[in-house]
N, C-alpha and C positions, 0 to 999 in steps of 0.2 A: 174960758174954754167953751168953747161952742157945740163941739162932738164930741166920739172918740179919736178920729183922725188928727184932732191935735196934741193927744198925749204923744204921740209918736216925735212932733217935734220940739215936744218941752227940753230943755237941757237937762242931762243928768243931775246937775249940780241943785237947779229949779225944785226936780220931782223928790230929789234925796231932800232938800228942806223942809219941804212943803209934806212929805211921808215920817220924815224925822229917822230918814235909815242912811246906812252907808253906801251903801249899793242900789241899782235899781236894775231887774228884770225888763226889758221889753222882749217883744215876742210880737209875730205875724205872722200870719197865715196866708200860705203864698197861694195854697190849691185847693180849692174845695169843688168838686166836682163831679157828674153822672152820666152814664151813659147809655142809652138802651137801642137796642138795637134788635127786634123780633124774639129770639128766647134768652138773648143774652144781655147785661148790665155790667158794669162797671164803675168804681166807685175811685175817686183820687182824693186824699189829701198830702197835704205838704204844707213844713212849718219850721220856721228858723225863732230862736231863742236867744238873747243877749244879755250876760249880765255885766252892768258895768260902774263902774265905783263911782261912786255921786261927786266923790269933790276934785279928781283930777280927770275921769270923763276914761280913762283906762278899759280898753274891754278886759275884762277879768276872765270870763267861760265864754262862746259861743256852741252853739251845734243846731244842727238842722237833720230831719229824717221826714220822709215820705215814704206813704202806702199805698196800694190799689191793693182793692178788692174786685173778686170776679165772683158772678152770680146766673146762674140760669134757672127759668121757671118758664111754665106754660100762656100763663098772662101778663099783659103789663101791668096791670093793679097788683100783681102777687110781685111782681120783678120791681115794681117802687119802693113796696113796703119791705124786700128785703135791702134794697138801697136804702132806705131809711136806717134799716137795725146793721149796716155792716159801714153808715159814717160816725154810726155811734163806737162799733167793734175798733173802725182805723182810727178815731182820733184817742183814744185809749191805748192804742199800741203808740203812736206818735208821743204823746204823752210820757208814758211809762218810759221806751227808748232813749229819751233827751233827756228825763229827770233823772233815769238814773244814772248819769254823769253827770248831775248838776253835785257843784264843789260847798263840802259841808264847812262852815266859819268855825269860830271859835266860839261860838254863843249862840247854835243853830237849834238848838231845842229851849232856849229864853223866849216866851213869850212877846211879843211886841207892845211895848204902851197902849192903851186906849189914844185915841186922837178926841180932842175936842172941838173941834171946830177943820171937819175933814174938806181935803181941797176939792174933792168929788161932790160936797155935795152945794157947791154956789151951781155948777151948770145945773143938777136934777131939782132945783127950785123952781128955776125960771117953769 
């Protein structure tokens, strides 16, 4: 695996082995974005979530939500650093929104194995 861009097209069936789970999350981020425009900013995220069963590739859950934020101040320096603090506010609302429709298993509060020899870390060697 070279990037991240190739997690996205690992097979479900690959990432559930190689994680030792039944399911795998993928998730993208479709929007991250800013706007400024004299007193006023504007901030975009947007984000779709997929969970899907590792050994027969089934989507299980999907869902997708996006936010804009609006912001006005007197400067651009003061109009960045509230685009700073309101992509940190949308992606926490994005977050919160989708997770909380995410569907609880039958073994959702079991801890996960330790991995010994995790698939993430052959690309963070090189």
């Amino acid at each position: 695996m070279a990037d991240g861009t190739d997690v996205h097209n690992m097979p479900p069936r690959t990432a559930g082995e190689a994680l030792g789970v039944d399911a795998v999350v993928y998730s993208k981020l479709t929007e991250w974005s800013t706007s400024q425009r004299l007193l006023y900013g504007s901030t975009e995220i947007a984000a779709s979530f997929e969970l899907i069963c590792a050994k027969t590739g089934e989507v299980l859950w999907r869902r997708s939500h996006d936010t804009k934020d609006r912001h006005f101040d007197i400067t651009r320096g003061r109009l960045e650093g509230k685009a700073n603090i309101a992509y940190d506010e949308a992606l926490r609302e994005v977050l919160d929104e989708v997770m909380s429709s995410f569907p609880e298993g039958p073994e959702y509060l079991k801890v996960a194995p330790p991995y010994r020899n995790p698939w993430y870390l052959r690309w963070l060697r090189r």
